[in-house]
Rosetta silent file (secondary structure, phi, psi, omega in degrees, C-alpha in Angstrom):
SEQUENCE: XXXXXXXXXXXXXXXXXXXXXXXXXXXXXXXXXXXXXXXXXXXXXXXXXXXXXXXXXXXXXXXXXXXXXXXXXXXXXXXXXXXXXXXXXXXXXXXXXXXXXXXXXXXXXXXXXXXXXXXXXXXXXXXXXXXXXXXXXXXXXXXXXXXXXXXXXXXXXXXXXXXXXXXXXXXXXXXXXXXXXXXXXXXXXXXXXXXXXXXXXXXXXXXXXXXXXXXXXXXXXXXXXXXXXXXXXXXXXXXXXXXXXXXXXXXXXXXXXXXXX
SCORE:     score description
SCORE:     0.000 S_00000001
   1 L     0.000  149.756 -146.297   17.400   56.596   72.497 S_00000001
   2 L  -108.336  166.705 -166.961   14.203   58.351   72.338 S_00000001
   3 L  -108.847  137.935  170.165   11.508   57.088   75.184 S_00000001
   4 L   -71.919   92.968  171.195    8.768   54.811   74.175 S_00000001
   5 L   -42.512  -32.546 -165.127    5.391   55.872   74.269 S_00000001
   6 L   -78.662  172.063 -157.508    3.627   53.507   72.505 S_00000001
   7 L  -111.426  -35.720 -133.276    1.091   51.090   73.065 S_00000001
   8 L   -62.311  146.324 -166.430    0.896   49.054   70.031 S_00000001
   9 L    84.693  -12.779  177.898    0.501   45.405   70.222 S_00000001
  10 L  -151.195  158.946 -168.657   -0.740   45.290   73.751 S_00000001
  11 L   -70.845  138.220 -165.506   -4.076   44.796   75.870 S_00000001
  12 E  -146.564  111.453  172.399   -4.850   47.807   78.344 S_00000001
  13 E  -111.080   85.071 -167.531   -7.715   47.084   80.676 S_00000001
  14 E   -86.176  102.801 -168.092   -9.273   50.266   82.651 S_00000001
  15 E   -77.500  157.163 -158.379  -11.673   49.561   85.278 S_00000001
  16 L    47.485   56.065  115.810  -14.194   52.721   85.706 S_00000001
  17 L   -52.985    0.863  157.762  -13.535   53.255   82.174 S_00000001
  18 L   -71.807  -35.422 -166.095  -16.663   54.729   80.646 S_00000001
  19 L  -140.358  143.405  168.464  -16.647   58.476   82.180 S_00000001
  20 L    99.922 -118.377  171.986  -14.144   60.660   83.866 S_00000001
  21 L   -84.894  -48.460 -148.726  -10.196   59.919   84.252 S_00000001
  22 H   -88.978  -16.553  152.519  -10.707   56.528   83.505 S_00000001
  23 H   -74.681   -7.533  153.556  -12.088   57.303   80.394 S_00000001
  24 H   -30.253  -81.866 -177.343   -9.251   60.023   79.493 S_00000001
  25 H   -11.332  -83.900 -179.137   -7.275   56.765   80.398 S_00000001
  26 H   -19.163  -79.734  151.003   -8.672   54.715   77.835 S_00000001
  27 H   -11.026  -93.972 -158.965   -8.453   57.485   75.152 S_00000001
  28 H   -54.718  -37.913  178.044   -5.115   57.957   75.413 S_00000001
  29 H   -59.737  -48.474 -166.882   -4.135   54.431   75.649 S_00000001
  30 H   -55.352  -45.346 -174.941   -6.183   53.727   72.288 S_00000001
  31 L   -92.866   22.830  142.391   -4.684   56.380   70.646 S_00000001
  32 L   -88.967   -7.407  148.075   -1.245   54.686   71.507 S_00000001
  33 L   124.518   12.487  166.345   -1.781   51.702   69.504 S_00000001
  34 L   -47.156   76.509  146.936   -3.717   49.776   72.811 S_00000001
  35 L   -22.734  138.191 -162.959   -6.462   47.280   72.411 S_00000001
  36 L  -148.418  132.864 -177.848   -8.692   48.632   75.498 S_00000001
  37 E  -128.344   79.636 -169.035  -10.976   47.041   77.402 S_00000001
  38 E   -81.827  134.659 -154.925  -13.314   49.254   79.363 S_00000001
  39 E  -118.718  120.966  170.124  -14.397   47.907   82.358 S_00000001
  40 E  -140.328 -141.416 -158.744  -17.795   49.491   85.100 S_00000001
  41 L   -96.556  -31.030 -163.874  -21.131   48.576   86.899 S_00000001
  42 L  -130.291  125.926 -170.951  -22.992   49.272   84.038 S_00000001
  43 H   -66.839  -32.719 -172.998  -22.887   47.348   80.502 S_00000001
  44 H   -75.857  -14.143  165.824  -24.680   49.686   78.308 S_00000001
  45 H   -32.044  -70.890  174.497  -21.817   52.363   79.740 S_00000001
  46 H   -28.405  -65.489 -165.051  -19.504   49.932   78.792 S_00000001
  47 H   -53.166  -56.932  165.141  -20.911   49.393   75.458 S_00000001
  48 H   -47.110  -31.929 -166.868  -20.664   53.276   74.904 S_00000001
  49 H  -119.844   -3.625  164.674  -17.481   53.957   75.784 S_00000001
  50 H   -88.992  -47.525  164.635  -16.208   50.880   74.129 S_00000001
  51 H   -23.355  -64.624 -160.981  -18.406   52.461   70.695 S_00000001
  52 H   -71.092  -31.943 -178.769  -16.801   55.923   71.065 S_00000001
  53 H   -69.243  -50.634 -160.387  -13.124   54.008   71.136 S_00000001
  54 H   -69.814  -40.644  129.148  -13.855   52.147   68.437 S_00000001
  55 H    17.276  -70.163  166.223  -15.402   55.016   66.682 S_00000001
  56 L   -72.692   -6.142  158.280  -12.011   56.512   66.786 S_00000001
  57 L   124.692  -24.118 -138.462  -10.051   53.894   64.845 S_00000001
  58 L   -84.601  109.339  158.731   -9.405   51.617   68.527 S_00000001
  59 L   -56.115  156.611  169.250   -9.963   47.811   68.945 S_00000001
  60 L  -168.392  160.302  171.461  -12.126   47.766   72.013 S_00000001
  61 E  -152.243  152.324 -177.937  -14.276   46.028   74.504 S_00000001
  62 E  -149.442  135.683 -133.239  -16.406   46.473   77.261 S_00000001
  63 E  -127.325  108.872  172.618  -16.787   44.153   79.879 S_00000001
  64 E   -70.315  149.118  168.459  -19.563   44.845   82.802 S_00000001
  65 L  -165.324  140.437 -179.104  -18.281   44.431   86.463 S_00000001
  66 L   -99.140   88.243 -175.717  -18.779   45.526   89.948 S_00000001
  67 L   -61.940  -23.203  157.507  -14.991   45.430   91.031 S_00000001
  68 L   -33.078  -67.469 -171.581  -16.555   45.568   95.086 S_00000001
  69 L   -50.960   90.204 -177.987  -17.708   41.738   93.980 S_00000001
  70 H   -61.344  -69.955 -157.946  -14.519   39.348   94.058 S_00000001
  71 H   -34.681  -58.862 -174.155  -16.735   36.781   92.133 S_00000001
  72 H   -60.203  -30.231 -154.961  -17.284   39.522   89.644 S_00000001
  73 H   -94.068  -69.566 -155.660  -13.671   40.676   89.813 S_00000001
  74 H   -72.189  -26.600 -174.626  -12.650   37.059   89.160 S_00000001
  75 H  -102.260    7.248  176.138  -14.948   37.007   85.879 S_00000001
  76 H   -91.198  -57.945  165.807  -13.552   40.156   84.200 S_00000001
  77 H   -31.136  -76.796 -171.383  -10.057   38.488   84.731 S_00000001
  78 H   -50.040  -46.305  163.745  -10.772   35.303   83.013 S_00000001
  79 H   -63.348  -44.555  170.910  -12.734   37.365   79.884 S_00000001
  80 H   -48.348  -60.114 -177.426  -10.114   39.791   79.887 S_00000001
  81 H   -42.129  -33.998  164.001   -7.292   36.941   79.917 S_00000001
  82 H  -102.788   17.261  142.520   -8.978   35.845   76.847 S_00000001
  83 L   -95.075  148.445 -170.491   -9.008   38.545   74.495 S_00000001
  84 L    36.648   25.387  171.104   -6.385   39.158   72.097 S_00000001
  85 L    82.589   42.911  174.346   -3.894   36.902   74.425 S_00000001
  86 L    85.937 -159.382 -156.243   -4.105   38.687   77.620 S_00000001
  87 L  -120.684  153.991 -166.269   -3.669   42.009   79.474 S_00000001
  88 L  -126.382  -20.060 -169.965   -0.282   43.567   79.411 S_00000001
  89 E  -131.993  147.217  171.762   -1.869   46.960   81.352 S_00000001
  90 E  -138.749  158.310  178.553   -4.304   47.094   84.131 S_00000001
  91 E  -148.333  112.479 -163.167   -5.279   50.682   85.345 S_00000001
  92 E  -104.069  109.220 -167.796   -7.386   49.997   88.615 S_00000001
  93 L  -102.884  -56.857  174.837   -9.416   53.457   88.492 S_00000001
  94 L    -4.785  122.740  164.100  -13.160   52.160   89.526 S_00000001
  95 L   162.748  100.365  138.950  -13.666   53.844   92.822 S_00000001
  96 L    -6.444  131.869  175.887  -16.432   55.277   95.452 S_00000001
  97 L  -178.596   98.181  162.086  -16.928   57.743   98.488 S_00000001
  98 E   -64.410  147.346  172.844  -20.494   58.128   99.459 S_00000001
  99 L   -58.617 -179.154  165.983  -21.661   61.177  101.563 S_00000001
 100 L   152.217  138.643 -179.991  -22.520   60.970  105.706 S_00000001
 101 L   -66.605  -43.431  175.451  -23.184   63.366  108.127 S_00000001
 102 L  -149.462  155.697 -174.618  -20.630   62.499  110.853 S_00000001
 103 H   -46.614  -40.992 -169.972  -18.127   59.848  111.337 S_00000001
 104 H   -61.494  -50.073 -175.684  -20.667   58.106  113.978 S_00000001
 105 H   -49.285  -32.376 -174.639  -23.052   57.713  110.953 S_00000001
 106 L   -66.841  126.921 -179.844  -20.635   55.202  108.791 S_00000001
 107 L  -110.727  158.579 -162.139  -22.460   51.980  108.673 S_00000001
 108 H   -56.420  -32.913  178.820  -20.724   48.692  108.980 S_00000001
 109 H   -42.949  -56.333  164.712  -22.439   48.475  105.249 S_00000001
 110 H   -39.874  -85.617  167.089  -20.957   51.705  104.107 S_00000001
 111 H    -4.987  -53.771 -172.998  -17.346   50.692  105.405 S_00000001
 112 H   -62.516  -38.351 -158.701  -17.893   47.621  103.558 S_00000001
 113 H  -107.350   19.974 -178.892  -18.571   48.857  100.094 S_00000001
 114 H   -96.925  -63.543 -166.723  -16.156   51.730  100.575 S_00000001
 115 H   -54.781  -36.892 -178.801  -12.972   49.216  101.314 S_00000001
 116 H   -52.331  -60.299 -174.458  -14.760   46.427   98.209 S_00000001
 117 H   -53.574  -52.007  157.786  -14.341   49.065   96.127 S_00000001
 118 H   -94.625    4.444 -174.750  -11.267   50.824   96.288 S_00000001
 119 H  -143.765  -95.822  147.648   -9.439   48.167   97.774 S_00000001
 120 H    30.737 -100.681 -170.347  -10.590   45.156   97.683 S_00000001
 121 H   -61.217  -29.763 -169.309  -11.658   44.577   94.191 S_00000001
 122 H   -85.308   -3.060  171.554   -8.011   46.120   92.599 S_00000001
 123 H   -88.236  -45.241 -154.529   -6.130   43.897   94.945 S_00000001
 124 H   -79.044    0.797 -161.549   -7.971   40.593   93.681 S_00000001
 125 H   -79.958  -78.675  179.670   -7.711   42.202   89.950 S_00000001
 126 H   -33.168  -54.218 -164.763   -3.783   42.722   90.557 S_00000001
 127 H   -52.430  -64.738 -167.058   -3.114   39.392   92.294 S_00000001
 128 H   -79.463    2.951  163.824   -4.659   37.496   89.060 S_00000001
 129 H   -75.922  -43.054 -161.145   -3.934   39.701   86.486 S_00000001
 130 H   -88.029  -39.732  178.438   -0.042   40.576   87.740 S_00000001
 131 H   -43.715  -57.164 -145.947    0.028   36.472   88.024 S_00000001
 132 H   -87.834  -32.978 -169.593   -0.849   35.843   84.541 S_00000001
 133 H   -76.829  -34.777 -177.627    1.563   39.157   83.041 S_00000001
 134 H   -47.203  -41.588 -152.095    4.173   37.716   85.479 S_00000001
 135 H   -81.809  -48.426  149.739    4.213   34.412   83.591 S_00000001
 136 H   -34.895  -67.679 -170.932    4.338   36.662   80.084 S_00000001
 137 L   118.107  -10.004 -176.643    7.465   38.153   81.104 S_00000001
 138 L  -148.766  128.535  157.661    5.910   41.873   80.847 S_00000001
 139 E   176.549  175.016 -173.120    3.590   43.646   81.965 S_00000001
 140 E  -126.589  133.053  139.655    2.090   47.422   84.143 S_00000001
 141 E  -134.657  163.006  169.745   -0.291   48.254   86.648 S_00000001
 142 E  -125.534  102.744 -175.821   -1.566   51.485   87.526 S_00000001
 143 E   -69.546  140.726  176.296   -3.249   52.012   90.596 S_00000001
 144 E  -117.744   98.037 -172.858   -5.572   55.339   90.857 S_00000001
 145 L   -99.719 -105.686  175.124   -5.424   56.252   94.137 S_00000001
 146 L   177.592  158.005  172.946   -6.157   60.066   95.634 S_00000001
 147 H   -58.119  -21.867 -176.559   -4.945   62.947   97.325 S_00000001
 148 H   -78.182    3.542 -172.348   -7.144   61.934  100.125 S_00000001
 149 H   -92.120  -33.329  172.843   -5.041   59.106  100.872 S_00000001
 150 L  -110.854   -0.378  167.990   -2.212   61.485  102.498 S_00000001
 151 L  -118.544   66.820  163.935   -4.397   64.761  103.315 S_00000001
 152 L   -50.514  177.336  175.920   -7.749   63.215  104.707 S_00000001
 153 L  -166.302  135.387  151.027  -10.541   64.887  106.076 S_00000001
 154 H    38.916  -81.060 -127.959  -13.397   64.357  108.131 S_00000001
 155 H  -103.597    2.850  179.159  -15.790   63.960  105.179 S_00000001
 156 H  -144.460    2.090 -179.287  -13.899   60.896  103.956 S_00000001
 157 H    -4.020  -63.065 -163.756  -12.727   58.587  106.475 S_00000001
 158 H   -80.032  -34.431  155.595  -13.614   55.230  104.875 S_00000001
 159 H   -23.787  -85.986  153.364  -12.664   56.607  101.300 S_00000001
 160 H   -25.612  -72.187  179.625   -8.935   57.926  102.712 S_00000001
 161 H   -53.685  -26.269  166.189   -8.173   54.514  104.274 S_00000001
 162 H   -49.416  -59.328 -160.760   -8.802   52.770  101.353 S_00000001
 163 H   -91.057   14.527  174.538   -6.689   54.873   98.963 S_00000001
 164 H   -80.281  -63.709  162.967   -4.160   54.862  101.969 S_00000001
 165 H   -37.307  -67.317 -169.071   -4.189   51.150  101.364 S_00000001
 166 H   -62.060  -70.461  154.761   -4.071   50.971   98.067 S_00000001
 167 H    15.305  -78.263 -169.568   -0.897   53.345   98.143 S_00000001
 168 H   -77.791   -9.236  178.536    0.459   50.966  100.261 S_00000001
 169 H   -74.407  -30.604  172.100   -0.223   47.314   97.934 S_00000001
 170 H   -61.045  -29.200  154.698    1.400   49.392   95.125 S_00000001
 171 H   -78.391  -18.663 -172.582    4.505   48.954   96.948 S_00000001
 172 H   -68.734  -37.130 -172.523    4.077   45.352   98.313 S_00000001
 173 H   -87.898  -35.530  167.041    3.113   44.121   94.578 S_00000001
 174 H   -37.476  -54.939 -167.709    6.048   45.875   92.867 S_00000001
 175 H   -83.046  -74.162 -114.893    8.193   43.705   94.952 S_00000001
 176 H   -86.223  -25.478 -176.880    5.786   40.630   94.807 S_00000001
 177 H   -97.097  -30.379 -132.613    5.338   40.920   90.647 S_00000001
 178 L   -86.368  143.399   59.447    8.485   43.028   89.929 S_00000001
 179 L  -143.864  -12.894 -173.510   10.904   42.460   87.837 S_00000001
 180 L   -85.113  -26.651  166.745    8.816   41.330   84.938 S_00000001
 181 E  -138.368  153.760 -141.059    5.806   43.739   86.102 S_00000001
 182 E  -140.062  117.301  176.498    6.316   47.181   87.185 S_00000001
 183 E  -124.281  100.344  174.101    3.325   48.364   89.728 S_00000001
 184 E  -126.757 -176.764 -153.176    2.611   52.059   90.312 S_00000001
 185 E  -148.490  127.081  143.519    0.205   54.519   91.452 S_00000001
 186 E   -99.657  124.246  172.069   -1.238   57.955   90.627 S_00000001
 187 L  -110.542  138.608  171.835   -2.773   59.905   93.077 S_00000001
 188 E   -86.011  144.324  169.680   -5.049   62.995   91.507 S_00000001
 189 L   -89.810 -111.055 -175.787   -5.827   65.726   92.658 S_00000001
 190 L  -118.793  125.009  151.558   -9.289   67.782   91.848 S_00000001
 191 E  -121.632  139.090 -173.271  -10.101   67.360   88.105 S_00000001
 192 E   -68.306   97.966  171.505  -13.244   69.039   86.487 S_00000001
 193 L  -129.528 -168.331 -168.678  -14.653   65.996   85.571 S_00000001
 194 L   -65.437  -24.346  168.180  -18.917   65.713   85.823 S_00000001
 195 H   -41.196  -52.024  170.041  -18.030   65.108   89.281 S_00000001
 196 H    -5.497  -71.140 -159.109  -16.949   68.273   90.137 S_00000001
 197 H   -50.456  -12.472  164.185  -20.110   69.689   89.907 S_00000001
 198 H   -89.082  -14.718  178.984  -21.047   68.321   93.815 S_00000001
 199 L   -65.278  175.729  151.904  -18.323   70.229   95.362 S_00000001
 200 L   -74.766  126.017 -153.878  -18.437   73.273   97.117 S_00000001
 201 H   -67.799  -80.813 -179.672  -17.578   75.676   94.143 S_00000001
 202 H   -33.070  -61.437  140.573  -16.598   78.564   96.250 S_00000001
 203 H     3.718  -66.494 -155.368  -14.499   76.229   98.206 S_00000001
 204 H   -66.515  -47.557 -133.791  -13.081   74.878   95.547 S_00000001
 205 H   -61.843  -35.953 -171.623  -12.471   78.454   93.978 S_00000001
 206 H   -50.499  -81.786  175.569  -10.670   79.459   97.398 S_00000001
 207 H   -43.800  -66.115 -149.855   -8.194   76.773   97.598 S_00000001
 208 H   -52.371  -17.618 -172.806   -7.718   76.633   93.604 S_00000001
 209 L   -95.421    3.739  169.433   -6.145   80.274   93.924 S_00000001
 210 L   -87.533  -21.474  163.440   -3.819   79.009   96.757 S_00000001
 211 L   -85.145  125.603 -166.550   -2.133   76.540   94.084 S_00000001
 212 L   -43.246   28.210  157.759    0.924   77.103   91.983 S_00000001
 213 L  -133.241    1.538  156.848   -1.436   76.084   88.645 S_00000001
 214 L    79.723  -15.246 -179.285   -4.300   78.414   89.830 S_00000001
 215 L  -153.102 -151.567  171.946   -7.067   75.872   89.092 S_00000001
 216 L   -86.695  126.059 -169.962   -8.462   72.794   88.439 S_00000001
 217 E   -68.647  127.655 -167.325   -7.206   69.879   86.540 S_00000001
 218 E   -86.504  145.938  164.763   -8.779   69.012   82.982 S_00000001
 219 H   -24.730  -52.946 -148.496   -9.687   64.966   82.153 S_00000001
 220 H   -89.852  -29.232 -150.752   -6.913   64.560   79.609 S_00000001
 221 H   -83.314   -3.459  172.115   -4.311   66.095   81.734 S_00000001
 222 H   -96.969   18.787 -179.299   -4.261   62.595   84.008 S_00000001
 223 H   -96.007   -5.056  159.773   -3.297   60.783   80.993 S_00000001
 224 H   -59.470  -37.615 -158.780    0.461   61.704   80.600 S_00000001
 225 H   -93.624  -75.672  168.130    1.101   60.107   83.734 S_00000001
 226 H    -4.972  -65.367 -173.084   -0.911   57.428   82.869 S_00000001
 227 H   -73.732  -45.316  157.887    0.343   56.485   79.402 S_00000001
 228 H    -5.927  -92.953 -165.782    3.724   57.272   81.404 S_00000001
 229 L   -70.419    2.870  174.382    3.369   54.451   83.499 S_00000001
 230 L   -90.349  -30.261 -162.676    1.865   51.927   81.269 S_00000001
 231 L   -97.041  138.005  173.517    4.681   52.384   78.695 S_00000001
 232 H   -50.609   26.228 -158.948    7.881   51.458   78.536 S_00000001
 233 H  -110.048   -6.374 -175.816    9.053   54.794   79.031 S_00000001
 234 H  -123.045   66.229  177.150    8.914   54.778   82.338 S_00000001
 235 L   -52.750  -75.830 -178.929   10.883   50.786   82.556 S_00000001
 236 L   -57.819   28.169  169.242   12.934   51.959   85.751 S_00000001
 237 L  -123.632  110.323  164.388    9.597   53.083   87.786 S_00000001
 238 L  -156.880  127.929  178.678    7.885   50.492   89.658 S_00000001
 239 L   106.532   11.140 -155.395    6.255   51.232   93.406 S_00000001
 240 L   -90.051  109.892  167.344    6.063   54.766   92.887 S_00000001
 241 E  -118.732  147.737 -169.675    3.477   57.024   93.998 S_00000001
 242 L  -142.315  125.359 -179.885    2.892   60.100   92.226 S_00000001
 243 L   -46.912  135.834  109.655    0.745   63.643   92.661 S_00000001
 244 E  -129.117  123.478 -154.589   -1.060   65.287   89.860 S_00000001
 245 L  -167.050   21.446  176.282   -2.857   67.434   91.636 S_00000001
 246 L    38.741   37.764  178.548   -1.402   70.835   90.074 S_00000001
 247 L    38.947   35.157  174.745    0.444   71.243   93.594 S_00000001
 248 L   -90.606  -39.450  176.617   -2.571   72.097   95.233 S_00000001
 249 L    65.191   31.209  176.888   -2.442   68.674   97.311 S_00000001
 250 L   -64.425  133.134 -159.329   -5.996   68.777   97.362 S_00000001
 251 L   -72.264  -29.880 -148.810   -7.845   65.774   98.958 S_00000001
 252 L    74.576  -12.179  178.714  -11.490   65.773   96.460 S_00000001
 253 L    -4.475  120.479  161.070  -12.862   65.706   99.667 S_00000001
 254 L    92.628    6.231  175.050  -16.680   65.741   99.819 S_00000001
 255 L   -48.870  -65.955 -172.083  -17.534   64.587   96.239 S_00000001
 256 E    91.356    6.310 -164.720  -19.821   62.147   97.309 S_00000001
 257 L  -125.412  141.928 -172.884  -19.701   60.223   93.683 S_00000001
 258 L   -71.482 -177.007  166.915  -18.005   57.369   92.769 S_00000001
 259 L  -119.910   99.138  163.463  -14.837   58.219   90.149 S_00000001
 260 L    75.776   34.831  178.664  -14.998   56.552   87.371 S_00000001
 261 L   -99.037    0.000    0.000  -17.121   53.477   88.154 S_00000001
């Protein structure tokens, strides 16, 4: 039997879905037969990146939200839950790691809106989202975590614990949603996305010739995984975390930008 890719027929909701991976995400989902529902901080993003889907033949919608903001969190659920009869895919991408000169420097503020962000908001997403697919009888998440979650560095402290975290809730909710939802995680490694453009280049250039794929990863190339794990093709995968990172095992260290928020 050949493995199913498709989307068709069901609701795919990608937080940090206007720019970067999460809009790859999106993409790829749409042009699997998804209704997509792009979700960030800022509505006219949204509104763009729902435009360009639709554009492209794709129902779509775009929903503003600050996923830090449980309140906020809580009101993306409830709009989501009511289009086209609920969400079948969640992809929690939305996610932040501000600059600071030395570890001593991380303010209790910082801390806060690093952990809201990346942790935080995709657990209170999951809980009521995972609830309501449980109840369906079907449904995926995909957590977007980072390389930085198992190689930290210095330069990322509250960032790394987060995606550390999240790492570990993709296994806790696979058993707490599983059997009817299947909860897994990619973490990426450095993709040329407009982020990029704050690293150190030379840096990067350094490492990239120490990895078996010689470079950097393009936008599109996290969506195989993606689509992967949304689809019933991968039915026997749930808790699973998985590199694409071109087997460089790079952390992103030192971006300083959120991804995909």
């Amino acid at each position: 039997m050949p493995l199913d890719f498709r989307l068709d027929e069901r609701v795919a909701l990608v937080t940090g879905g206007t720019r970067g991976l999460g809009f790859e995400i999106a993409r790829a989902f749409a042009a699997a037969g998804a209704g997509v529902i792009v979700a960030s901080r800022h509505q006219e993003a949204c509104e763009r990146a729902a435009a360009k889907l639709r554009a492209a033949g794709a129902d779509a919608l775009g929903i503003q939200c600050h996923v830090g903001h449980w309140g906020e969190v809580e009101r993306l659920a409830e709009a989501a839950e009511g289009w086209r009869g609920g969400v079948d895919v969640l992809v929690n991408n939305a996610g932040m790691s501000p600059l600071y000169e030395r570890v001593s420097d991380i303010s209790e503020e910082l801390w806060d809106k690093v952990i809201s962000v990346n942790l935080k908001g995709p657990f209170r997403l999951s809980a009521l989202l995972g609830e309501a697919m449980r109840r369906r009888g079907r449904g995926s998440i995909v957590n977007v975590s980072s390389m930085g979650a198992v190689r930290p560095t210095a330069d990322i402290v509250p960032y790394a614990a987060a995606k550390a975290g999240l790492n570990a809730m993709t296994a806790a909710l696979a058993g707490a949603f599983g059997p009817e939802v299947r909860v897994n995680c990619i973490m990426p490694g450095p993709f040329l996305t407009d982020i990029s453009s704050h690293w150190d280049q030379q840096r990067f250039a350094d490492l990239a010739r120490t990895f078996p794929l010689r470079r950097g990863g393009r936008p599109e190339e996290v969506a195989g995984a993606a689509l992967y794990l949304a689809s019933d093709a991968s039915s026997f995968t749930t808790g699973a975390v998985i590199p694409v990172d071109g087997g460089g095992q790079w952390s992103q260290a030192g971006t300083g930008e959120p991804h995909g928020s």
